[in-house]
C-alpha positions as CSV (number, residue, x, y, z in Angstrom):
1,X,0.0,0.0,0.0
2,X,2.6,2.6,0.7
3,X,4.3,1.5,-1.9
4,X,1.1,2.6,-4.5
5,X,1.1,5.4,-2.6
6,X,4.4,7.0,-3.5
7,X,4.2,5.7,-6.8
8,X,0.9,7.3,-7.4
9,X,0.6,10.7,-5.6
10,X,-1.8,12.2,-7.9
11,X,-4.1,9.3,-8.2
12,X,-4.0,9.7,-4.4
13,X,-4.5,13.1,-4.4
14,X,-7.0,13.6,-7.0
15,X,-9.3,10.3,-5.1
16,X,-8.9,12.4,-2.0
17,X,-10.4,15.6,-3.5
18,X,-13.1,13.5,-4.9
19,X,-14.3,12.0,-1.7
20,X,-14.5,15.6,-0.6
21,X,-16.4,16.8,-3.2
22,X,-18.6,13.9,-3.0
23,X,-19.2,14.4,0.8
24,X,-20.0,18.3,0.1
25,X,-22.6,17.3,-2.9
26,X,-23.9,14.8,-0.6
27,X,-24.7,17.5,1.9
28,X,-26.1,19.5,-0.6
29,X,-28.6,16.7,-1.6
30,X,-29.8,16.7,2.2
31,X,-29.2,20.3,3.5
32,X,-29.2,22.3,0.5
33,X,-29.6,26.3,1.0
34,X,-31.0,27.8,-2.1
35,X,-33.1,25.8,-4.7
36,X,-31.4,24.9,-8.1
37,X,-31.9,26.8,-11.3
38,X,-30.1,24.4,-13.6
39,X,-29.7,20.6,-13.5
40,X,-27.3,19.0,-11.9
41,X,-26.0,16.8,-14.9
42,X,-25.9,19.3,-16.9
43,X,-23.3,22.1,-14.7
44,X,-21.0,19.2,-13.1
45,X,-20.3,17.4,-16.4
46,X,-18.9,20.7,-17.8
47,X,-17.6,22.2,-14.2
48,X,-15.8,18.9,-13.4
49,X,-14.8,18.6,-17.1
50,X,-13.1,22.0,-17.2
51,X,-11.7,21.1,-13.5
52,X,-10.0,17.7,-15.3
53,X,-8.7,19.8,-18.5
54,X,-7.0,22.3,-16.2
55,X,-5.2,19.4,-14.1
56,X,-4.2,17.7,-17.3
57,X,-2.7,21.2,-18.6
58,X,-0.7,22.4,-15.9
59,X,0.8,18.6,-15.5
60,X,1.8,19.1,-19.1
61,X,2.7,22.4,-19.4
62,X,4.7,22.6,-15.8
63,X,7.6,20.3,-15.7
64,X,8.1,21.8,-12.0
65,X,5.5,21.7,-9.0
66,X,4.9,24.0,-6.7
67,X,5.9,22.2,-3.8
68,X,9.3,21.0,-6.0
69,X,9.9,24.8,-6.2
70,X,9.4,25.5,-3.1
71,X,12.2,23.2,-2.2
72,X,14.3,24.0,-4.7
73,X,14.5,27.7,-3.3
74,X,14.8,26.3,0.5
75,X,18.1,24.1,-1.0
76,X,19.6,27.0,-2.6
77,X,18.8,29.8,0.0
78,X,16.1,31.6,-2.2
79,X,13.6,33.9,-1.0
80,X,13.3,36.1,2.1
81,X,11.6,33.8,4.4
82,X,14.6,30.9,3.9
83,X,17.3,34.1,5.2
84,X,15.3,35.2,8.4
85,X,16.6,33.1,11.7
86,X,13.4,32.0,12.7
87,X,11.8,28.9,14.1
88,X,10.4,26.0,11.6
89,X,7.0,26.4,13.1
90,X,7.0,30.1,12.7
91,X,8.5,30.0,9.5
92,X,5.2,27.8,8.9
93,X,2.9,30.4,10.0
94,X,4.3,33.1,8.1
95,X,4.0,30.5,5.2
96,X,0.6,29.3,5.2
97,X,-0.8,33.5,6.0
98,X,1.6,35.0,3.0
99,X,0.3,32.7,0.3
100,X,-3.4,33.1,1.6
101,X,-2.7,36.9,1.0
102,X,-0.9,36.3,-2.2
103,X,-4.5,34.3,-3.0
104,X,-6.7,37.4,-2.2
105,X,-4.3,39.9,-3.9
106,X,-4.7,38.3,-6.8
107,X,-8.4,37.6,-6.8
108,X,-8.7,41.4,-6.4
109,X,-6.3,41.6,-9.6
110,X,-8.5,39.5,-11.8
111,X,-11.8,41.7,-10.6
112,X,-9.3,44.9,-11.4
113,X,-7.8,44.4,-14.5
114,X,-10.2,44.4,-17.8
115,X,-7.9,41.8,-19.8
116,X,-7.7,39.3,-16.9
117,X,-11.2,39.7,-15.5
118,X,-12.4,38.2,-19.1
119,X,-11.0,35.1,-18.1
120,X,-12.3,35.0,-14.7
121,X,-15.6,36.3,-15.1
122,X,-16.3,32.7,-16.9
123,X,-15.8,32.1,-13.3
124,X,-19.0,34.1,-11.9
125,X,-20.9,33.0,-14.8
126,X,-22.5,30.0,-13.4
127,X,-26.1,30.3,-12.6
128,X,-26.1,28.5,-9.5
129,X,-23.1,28.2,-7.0
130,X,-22.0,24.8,-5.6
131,X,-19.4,22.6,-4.6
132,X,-18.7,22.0,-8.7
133,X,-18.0,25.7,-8.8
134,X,-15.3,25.6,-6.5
135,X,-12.3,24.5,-9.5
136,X,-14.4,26.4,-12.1
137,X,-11.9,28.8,-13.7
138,X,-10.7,29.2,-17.4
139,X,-7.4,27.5,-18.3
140,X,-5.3,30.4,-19.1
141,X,-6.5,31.8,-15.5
142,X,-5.2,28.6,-13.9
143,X,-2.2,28.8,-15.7
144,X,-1.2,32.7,-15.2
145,X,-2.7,32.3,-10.8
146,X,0.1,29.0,-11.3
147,X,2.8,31.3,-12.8
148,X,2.5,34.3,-10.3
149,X,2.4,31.5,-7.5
150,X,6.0,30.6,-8.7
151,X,7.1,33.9,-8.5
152,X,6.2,34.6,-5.1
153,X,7.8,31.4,-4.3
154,X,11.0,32.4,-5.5
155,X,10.7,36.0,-4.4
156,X,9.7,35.0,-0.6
157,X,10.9,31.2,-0.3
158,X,8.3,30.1,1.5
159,X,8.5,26.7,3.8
160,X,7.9,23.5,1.6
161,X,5.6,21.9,3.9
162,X,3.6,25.3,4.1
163,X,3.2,25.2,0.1
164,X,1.9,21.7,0.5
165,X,-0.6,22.3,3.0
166,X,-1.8,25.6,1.2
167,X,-1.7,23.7,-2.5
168,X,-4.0,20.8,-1.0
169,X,-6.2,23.2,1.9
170,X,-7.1,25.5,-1.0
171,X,-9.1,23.3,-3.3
172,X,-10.9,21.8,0.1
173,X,-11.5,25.4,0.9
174,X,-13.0,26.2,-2.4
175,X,-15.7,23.2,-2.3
176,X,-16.5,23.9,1.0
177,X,-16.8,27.8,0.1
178,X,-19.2,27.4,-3.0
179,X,-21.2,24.4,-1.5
180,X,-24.7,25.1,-1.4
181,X,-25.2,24.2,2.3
182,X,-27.3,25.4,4.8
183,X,-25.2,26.3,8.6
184,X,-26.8,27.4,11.4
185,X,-26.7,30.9,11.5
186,X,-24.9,31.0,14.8
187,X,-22.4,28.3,13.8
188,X,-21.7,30.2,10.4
189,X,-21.5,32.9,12.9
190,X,-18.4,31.7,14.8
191,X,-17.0,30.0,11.9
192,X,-16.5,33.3,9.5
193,X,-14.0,34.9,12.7
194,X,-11.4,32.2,11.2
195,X,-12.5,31.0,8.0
196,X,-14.6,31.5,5.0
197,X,-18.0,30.6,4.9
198,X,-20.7,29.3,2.0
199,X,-22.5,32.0,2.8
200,X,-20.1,34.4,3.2
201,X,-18.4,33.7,-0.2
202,X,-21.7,33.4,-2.0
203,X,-22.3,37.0,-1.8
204,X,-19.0,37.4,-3.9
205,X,-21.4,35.7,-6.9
206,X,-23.7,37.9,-6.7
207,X,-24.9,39.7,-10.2
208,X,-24.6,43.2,-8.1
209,X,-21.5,44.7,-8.7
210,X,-20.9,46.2,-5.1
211,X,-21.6,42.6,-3.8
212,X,-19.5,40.5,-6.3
213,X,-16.3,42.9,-5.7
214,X,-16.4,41.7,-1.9
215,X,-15.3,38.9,0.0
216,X,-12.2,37.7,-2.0
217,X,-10.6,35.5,0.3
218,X,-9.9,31.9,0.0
219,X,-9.4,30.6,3.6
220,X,-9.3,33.4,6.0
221,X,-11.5,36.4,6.4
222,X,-8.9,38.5,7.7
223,X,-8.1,39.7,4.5
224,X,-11.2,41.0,3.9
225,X,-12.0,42.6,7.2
226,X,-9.1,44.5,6.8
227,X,-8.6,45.8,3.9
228,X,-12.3,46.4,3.9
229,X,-13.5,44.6,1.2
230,X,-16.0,42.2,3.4
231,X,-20.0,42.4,3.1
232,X,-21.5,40.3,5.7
233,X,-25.0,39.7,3.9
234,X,-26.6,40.3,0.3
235,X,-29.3,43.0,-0.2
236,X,-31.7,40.3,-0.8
237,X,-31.6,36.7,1.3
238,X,-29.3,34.4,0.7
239,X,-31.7,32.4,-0.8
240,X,-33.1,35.0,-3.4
241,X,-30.3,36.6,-4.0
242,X,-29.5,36.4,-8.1
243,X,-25.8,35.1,-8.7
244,X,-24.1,34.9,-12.0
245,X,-23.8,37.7,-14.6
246,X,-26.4,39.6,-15.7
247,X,-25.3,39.4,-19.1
248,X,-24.8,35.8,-19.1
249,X,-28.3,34.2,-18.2
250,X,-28.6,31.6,-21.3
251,X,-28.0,27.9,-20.2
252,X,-25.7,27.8,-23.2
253,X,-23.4,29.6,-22.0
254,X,-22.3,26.7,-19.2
255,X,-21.8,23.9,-21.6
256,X,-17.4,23.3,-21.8
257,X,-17.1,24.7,-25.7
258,X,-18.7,28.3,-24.5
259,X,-16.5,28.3,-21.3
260,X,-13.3,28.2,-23.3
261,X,-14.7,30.6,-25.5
262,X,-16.0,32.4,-22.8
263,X,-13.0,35.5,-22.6
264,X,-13.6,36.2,-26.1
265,X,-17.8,36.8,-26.0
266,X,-18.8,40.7,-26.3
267,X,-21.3,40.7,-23.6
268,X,-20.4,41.9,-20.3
269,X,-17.0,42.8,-20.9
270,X,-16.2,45.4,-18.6
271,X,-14.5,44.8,-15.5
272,X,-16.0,45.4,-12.2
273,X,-15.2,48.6,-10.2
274,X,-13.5,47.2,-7.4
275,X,-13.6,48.9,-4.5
């Protein structure tokens, strides 16, 4: 068995995020917090489709990892982080916090730069937002988010095991953030003082501007609450509230061949004003 194992990292890695995924979507079968607009079949075949083509690409395209990076700099003394005399734990802690901000920084990029936010707006265009939403985001955004994640690595040198956490936390994260649960308000509560919520993040999908340019974090809220970017609720109830793009409300436009195609449609094309 541990032999399979290390032979076979990604099947292990990939089965793991599927068993999550399946336990989210299971929740949302039992507990779910907003009625579906769309059938199931017909957003997770081209959701988890585009979620398997961007996997496939960055294996092929990236002879280096992440995590292989990361180490690389530790071995040859690159990057702030690997100069400072400070303990492994801490080192840790700096880590895991840096490349959480690095993730909301550049959300916040993609929402403020026209060119970029035509790639991720394909993200906001789904008409209902669940787990399958979480790894919904256009190649060439996967690949660019991969490439400025290299450069911080080499820039800052960030602890190996922190990368690996982060790399493998942030895709849990994302199901978690876009299932369509229902949490007690009290729990969801006490849970959004450490980490993002469903219903926090949901408001981020929102077809109002001022909504959908809030709440860009991936793990932590702390990003948000401080650089003021966090909106506790929508205008209307979490369960009315209209997410998506306005210009975007055609089934069509969630089917794999008009997702790839999706940077390059007319409608909609202005970016955001972020706040």
């Amino acid at each position: 068995m541990q032999d399979f194992v290390s032979r076979h990292p990604l099947i292990i890695s990939y089965g793991f995020y599927f068993v999550v995924f399946v336990f989210f979507s299971f929740w949302e079968f039992l507990k779910p917090r907003r009625a579906i607009t769309v059938p199931r079949r017909v957003r997770w075949s081209n959701n988890l489709s585009l979620f398997t083509l961007n996997a496939l690409l960055l294996q092929l395209l990236t002879t280096t990892t992440i995590a292989n990076l990361a180490y690389i700099a530790w071995k040859n003394k690159w990057g702030l982080l690997n100069h400072l005399p400070l303990p492994s734990w801490v080192i840790f802690g700096i880590s895991f916090l840096l490349l959480d901000l690095l993730a909301y920084g550049q959300h916040r990029l993609f929402h403020a730069v026209p060119a970029a936010w035509r790639f991720h707006r394909m993200h906001h265009s789904d008409l209902d937002v669940d787990a399958s939403t979480g790894p919904r985001f256009h190649p060439f955004e996967a690949l660019l988010a991969f490439a400025i994640r290299q450069g911080f690595i080499l820039l800052v040198g960030p602890a190996v095991r922190a990368v690996i956490a982060f790399e493998s936390l942030i895709l849990i994260f994302s199901f978690f953030n876009h299932a369509n649960i229902r949490l007690y308000p009290l729990l969801d509560r006490i849970l959004r003082l450490v980490f993002i919520t469903p219903d926090m993040h949901r408001v981020h999908h929102s077809t109002v501007w001022t909504e959908s340019n809030s709440n860009f974090g991936f793990i932590f809220p702390w990003w948000d609450y401080s650089f003021r970017t966090y909106q506790a609720r929508p205008a209307h109830s979490p369960e009315k509230m209209e997410v998506g793009l306005s210009g975007f409300r055609s089934p069509r436009f969630l089917r794999l061949p008009w997702l790839l195609a999706f940077p390059f449609l007319k409608k909609d094309g202005e970016a955001p004003p972020v706040k």
